[in-house]
Structure formats: structure tokens, C-alpha cells
N, C-alpha and C positions, 0 to 999 in steps of 0.2 A: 504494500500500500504506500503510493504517495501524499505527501499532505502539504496544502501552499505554510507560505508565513501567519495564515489566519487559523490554521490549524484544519481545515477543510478539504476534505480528501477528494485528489482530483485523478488521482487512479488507481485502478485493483488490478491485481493480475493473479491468479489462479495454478498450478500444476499438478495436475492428478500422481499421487504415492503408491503405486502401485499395492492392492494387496498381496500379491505375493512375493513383494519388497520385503514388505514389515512383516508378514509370519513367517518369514525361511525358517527361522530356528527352531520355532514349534512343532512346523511340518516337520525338519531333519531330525528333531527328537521324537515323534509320534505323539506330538500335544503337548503342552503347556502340564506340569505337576508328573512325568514321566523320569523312571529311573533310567540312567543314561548306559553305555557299555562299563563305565566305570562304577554302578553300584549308587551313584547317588541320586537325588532329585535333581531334576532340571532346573525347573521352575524358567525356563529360560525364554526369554524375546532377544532377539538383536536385529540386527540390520549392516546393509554396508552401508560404509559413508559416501561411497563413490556414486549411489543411487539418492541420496542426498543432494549430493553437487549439481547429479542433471537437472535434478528436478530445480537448485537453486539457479544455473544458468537459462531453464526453459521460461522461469518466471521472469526475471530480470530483463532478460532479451524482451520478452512481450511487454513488459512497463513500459521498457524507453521506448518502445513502438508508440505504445497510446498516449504517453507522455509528449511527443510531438515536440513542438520546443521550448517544453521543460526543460532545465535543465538539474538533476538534484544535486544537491551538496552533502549533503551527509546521509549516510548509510547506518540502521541499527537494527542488531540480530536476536528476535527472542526464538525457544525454543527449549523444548521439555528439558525439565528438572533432572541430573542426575542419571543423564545417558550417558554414557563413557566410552572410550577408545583411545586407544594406546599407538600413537604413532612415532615416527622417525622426528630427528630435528627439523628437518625439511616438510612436513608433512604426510610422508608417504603411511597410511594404515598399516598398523602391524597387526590387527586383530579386528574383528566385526565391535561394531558399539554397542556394547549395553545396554539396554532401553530403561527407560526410567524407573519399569514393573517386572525388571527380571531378577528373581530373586534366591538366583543359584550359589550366591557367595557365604553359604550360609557358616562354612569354618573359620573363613575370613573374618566375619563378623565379628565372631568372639573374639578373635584377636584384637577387635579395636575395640571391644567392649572393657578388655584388661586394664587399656591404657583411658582411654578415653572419659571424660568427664561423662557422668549419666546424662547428663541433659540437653550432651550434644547430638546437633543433627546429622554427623558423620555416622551416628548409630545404626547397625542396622545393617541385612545382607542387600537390600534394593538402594541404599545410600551408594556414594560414587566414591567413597575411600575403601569401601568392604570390596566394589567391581574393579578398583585398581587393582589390590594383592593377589583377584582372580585371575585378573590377565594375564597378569605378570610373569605366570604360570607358563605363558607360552611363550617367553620372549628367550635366547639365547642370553645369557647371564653376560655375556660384554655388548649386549647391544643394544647403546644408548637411546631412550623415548621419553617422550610425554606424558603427559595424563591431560587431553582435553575432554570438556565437551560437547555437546555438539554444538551449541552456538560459539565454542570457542574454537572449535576447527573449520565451521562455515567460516568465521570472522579472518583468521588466519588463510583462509584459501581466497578471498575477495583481495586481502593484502599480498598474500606468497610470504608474508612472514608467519611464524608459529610461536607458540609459549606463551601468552595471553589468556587469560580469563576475566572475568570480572567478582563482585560480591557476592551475589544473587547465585549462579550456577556453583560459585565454589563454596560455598556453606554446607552442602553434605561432601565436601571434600576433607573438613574440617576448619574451614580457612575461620578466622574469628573477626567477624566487620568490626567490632567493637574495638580491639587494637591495631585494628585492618593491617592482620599480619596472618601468618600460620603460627599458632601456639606452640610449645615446648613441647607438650605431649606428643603434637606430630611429627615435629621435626626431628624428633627420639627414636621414632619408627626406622625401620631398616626396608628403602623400598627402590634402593640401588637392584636398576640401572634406570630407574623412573625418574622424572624429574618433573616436580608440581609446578602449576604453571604461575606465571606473573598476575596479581590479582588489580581488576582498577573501577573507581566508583561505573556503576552502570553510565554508558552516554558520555562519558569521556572520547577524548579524540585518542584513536592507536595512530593514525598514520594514514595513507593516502590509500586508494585501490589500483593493485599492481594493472601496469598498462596491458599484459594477455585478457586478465579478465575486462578491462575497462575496451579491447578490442571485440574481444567477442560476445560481447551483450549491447556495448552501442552506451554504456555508461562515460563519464565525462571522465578522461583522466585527471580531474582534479578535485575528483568525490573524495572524501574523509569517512574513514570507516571508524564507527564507535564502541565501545564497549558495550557488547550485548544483556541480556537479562533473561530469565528463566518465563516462562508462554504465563505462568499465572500471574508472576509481578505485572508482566506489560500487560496482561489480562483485567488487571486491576488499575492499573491507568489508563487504560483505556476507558472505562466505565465513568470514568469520573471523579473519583477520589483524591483530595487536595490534602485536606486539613484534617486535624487530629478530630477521630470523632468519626468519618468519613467509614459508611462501612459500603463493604459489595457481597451479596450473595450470589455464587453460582448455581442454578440450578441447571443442568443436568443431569447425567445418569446417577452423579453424585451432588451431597449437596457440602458445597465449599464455603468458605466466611473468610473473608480479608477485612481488616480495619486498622485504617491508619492511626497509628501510636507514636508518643515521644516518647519512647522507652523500651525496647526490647523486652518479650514474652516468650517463655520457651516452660513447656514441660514434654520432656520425651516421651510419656508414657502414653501420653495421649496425642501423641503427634501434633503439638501444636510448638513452631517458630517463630521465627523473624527474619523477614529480607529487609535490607538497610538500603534504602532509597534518597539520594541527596540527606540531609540530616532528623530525617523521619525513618518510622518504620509502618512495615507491612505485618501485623501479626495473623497468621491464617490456620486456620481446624479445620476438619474435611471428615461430614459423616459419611458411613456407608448408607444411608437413607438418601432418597433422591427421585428423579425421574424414573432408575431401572426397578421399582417397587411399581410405579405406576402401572409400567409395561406389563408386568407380569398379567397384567387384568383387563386394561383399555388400550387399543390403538388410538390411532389421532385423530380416524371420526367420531369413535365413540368419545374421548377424550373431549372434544368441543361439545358436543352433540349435551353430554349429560352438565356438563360446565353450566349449558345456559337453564338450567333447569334447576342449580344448586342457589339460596337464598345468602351470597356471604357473611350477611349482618344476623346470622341466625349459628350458634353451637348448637352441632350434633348432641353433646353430651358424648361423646365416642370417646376411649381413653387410646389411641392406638401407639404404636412403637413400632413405623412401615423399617421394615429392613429386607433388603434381597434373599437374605440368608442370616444365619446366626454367626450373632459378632460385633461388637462395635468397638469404633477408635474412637471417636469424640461426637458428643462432651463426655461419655462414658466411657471409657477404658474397658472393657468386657470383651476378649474372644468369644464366651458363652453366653453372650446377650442373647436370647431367643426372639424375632420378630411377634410384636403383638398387632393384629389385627384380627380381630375378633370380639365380640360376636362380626361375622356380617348382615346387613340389613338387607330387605327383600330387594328392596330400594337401591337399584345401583346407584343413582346420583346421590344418596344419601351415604354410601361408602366411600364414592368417589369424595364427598365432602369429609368423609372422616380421615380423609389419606392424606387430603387436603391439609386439613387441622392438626395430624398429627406428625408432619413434616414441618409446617409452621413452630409447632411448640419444640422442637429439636434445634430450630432454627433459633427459640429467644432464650433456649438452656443454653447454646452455643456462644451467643452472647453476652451471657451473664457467667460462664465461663471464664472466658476470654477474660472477662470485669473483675472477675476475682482472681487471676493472676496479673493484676496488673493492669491491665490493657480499658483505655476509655469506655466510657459509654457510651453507644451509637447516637447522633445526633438524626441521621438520616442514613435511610440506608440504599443502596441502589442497587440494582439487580439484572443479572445478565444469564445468556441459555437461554433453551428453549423454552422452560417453566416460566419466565420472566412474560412471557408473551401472553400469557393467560390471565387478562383481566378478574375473572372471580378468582383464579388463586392468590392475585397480589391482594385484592381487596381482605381476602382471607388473613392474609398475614402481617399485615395493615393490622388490622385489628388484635389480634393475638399480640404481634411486637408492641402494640401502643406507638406505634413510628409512621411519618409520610413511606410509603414504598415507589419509587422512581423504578423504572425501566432503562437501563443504561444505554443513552443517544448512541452510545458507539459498541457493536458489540464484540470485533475483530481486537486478537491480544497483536497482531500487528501495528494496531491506530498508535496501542502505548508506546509499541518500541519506536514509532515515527515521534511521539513526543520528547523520547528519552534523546534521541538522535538532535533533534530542535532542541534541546538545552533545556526542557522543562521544570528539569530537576537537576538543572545542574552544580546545588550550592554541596553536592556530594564531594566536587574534587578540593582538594588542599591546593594551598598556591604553587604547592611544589610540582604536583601534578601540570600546571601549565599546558594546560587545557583554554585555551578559547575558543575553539569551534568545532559547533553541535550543530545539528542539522534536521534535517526535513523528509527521512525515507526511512520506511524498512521493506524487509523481504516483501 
């Protein structure tokens, strides 16, 4: 997405990711939770980067087509949390990427669970410090790599330089914003012949876009490429979220909660962080309740159809607890959480309202959560996904949160990283940083 100096988007460009891109790994293991020839679980996603690239050159090339004589100036990369891959100094891949949800590193884990602070986000076998010690595995012990990912390997292939990250994607790296350094504990770690990458406020300037790429896309060779960010931070500036107070809900298949904080909020147990955003943060929880509970019951005709039929200024009285499956991460902490929905009414649009209500009230535990670790109390809240679209559901939850419920004008995590690139949030860099230009594009 392009966006002028008024913040107003004057092009999209699209590239289809193939699915049989993104599952190779599942299919070459026979599914996703499959023991492998060596005995253990998979759990495995990955992907190549190289099917990344095209898909980054097929969009680019088609912007500057529609862009006409635009010309952009700055360049910014979001993309999933916590995908990893291990390549040369030069860039060249030495291993497929990790995907954000593959969660094969499960012995690794432990190992950084020894060292590491309980509260950190590097915790964990799906975090990208646990998918480092896995790769690592297949690297020849003299030969020298990285640890990107993938918005820091896109960033690094638009430039031809490598070793870059930013705040945002290296946080389950272990990187600590708050000293904006990598901690003692990590750098104790033995992860020779790897080497972590350079960390810098999101939307900082790296450096210009090497002239191959700047030929074969039709980009200007005097674009500036910035430091990237992970798809839910730009997700969340995109929506509209400024000031402390400032909340976003995702509905989707899950249901996510960002709100901006002057103060960092972390408890691991419940999966709740902070991304460090110019001198604010992003604190976010993520239930497993959401739009894929819906599913299981209504498609999207039926889903409008009974919508108009549900009364939102009226409680069911229904207590429910929608969950896909049993389990929850937050606000509850509970692998063994069992979904409640039940009784159900004869009445589908009266269930459908109960599903309704009972995803709202997850939604203002979520934030009262949040509240008691710390983190403000929503002022407003705004909301983005597909859920967001459904006038009685917002009115629903309107009411239950005691809150205005806005529809976020923007709902592409691209729009944010085109803001991050424009300098939105640029009071993140130090002077040393020596950074003054940010810009106006991302992917």
C-alpha cells in the first residue's frame, strides 16, 4: 500500500501466496502434530523465503505501475511475529523459515527457559530464540549466519545489505526494548556460528534500496528503506490508535486486544507483552475465543440473516464461555478451560446472540486484565476483522464494555507500516540513531 503526505492511500497492490507455498512442511510431514522419522513431534509450518521474494517483487512491480508518477520515498516492512530463518552474511537461506505457529522447538525451549527470565517473550518452543537453537541444528559448525526474520530478511533483500532487525520482531528473540539492547542472559547463551541481528526503533531509516531491486520493480533508486515491524503492531496503527488509552480489538478467527500504554505489561503465563513503539507501548492478549466458534455453527448468510433478527439492547441472560476447543491463554490461563455454550436455545438468533455476549464479556475481562497488570483503561476502543463489520455485534459490545465501539477506517496492517515509514512514530529513534527520513510506503 501507498499512502500521499495526507496519509491517504493512493495504491494497493495484491500477490496471491500460494497455498502450497505455506503448507510444504505439513504436507512433507503428513500434517501438522505428526511424529517425524526422528521420533518427535513436528508441530511444524515453514516456508521458503525465496517464495516470499517473488511474491515481494510481483507486488512492488505492480504498485509502481499504478502508482504512475508517484514517486515513493520510503519503504516499511511488516510481517508475522516470530518466523525465523537462518541465512549467510550475504543473505543466501540456509534453512526454510519458521513460521510464527510452528512449534517443533520444543527441547530448545527448555533451554531458554533455564536461563531466561519467566516473563520473557523469548519463552517458548513457537518464540524465535527457541526456532534459532533448532536451526542451528543444520548448519555446519564453521559456517557463519544470521538469525532474521522475515520482515528482516524482506528489508535486507530490498537493500542487499543483511543483519538488521528492529524492536517489534526481535522481542521473542529476547532483545529487551527497554534497554534497547540484548540482555546478559542472552548474550551468555552459546549460539556460535549464529549471529543476532542489529536491533532499531521501528520506521527508522536503514539505508537506501539496492539499485537490482530498484531496476526490476520500477522503484526510485532513491527510496529509503525503514525498519520494519511485526503485521499486528502495524495492525494496530493502522486502526487508529494514538494515545495512551487507545484500544483495538481484533476480531477474527481469534479474538486479539492491543492498547496503547506508557508503560510496559508482560505476564508470560498468559501470553500477554509489549511492543515498544516510538516512546509508547502496545500491550496485547489474544483469546482463543473469536470468529472460529462462530463458524463452527453459522456461515455468512446465516450469520447476517439471524444478526438482523437479534435485539442488541436486550441480555440473553446466557452465561457462555465460546471456545473452538478446550483451552485458554487469556485473560485465563487454563489449557483445561472447557468451552461453555450451553444450554442452547431453540432460537438460533437467540444463541447466535448468546455467542455474541459471550465473546463481548471475554473481551471486557480482557481488558480489565490488561488494567490490573498495569496497562490503562480503555478510553475508546476500535475495532478491526471481519467481526468488526457487524453492526449488532458492535452494538453488543458497546454495551457490555460500557465504551463508544468505532470500526477501524483502515483495516490493512500494511496502512500502519506506510505510517511507521512517514515518520508517525518517529520520537522512537535517539539522536544517535540519526535518522531523519521516514516515509510514505509499505509492501
Amino acid at each position: 500500500m501507498a499512502i500521499d503526505r495526507a496519509g491517504e492511500p493512493i495504491a494497493i497492490a495484491k500477490a496471491e501466496f500460494l497455498a502450497l507455498h505455506a503448507n510444504q512442511a505439513s504436507q512433507a510431514n503428513g500434517g501438522g502434530n505428526q511424529t517425524n522419522s526422528r521420533g518427535r513431534i513436528s508441530c511444524a509450518t515453514e516456508q521458503d523465503p525465496e517464495h516470499w521474494w517473488q511474491a515481494v517483487i510481483e507486488v512492488l512491480s505492480q504498485l509502481c505501475c499504478d502508482l504512475g508518477r508517484y514517486r515513493p520515498q520510503r519503504l516499511c516492512v511488516d510481517a508475522t511475529s516470530a518466523t525465523l530463518l537462518l541465512c549467510t552474511l550475504q543473505g543466501k537461506p540456509l534453512t526454510p523459515a519458521l513460521m510464527y505457529n510452528d512449534a517443533r522447538a520444543v527441547d530448545e525451549a527448555k533451554i531458554v527457559a533455564e536461563r531466561a527470565p519467566n516473563d520473557s517473550p523469548a519463552q517458548g518452543p513457537s518464540a524465535s530464540l527457541a526456532k534459532l537453537l533448532s536451526l542451528r541444528r543444520q548448519l555446519d559448525p564453521d559456517q557463519p549466519a544470521l538469525a532474521l526474520h522475515q520482515a528482516d530478511w524482506i528489508s535486507g533483500r530490498l537493500r542487499g545489505q543483511f543483519g538488521d532487525s528492529d524492536w517489534n520482531n526481535a522481542l521473542k528473540l529476547g532483545f529487551d526494548p527497554h534497554r534497547r539492547a540484548y540482555p546478559p542472559w542472552l548474550l551468555a547463551l552459546d549460539l556460535k556460528p549464529v549471529e543476532l541481528p542489529r536491533c532499531h526503533p521501528p520506521g527508522v531509516n536503514l539505508g537506501p534500496v539496492s539499485v537490482a531491486v530498484a531496476t526490476a520493480t520500477g522503484l526510485a533508486p532513491t527510496l529509503r528503506i525503514a525498519a520494519g515491524t511485526t503485521d499486528s503492531t502495524a495492525a494496530t496503527l493502522a486502526a487508529g490508535a494514538r494515545a495512551p488509552g487507545d484500544a483495538v480489538t481484533s476480531l477474527g478467527s481469534t479474538l486479539v486486544l492491543k492498547l496503547v500504554s506508557t508503560r510496559a505489561v508482560t505476564d508470560a503465563a498468559s501470553g500477554v507483552y509489549s511492543h515498544r513503539v516510538g516512546d509508547l507501548w502496545l500491550v496485547g492478549g489474544a483469546s482463543n475465543s473469536g470468529g472460529a466458534v462462530l463458524r463452527r455453527f453459522f456461515d455468512d448468510t446465516q450469520l447476517s440473516r439471524l444478526s438482523e433478527r437479534i435485539d442488541p439492547t436486550w441480555s440473553t441472560g446466557l452465561d457462555y464461555y465460546p471456545l473452538p476447543h478446550r483451552g485458554e491463554r487469556f485473560p485465563i490461563a487454563n489449557p483445561d478451560l472447557a468451552p461453555r455454550i450451553t444450554p442452547r436455545p431453540v432460537d438460533d438468533s437467540l444463541f447466535l446472540a448468546g455467542l455474541f455476549e459471550g465473546i463481548a464479556q471475554i473481551e471486557r475481562t480482557g481488558y480489565q486484565r490488561l488494567g490490573a497488570l498495569g496497562a490503562p483503561t480503555p478510553r475508546r476502543i476500535l475495532s478491526s476483522g471481519g467481526g468488526a463489520q457487524n453492526p449488532v455485534w458492535s452494538a453488543i459490545r458497546s454495551r457490555i464494555l460500557g465504551l463508544p465501539v468505532e470500526c477501524a477506517r483502515q483495516q490493512e496492517a500494511a496502512y500502519g507500516a506506510a505510517l511507521l515509514a512517514r515518520g508517525d512514530w518517529g520520537a522512537a529513534a535517539r539522536p544517535d540513531d540519526n535518522d531523519q527520513l521516514r516515509g510514505r510506503l509499505t509492501r
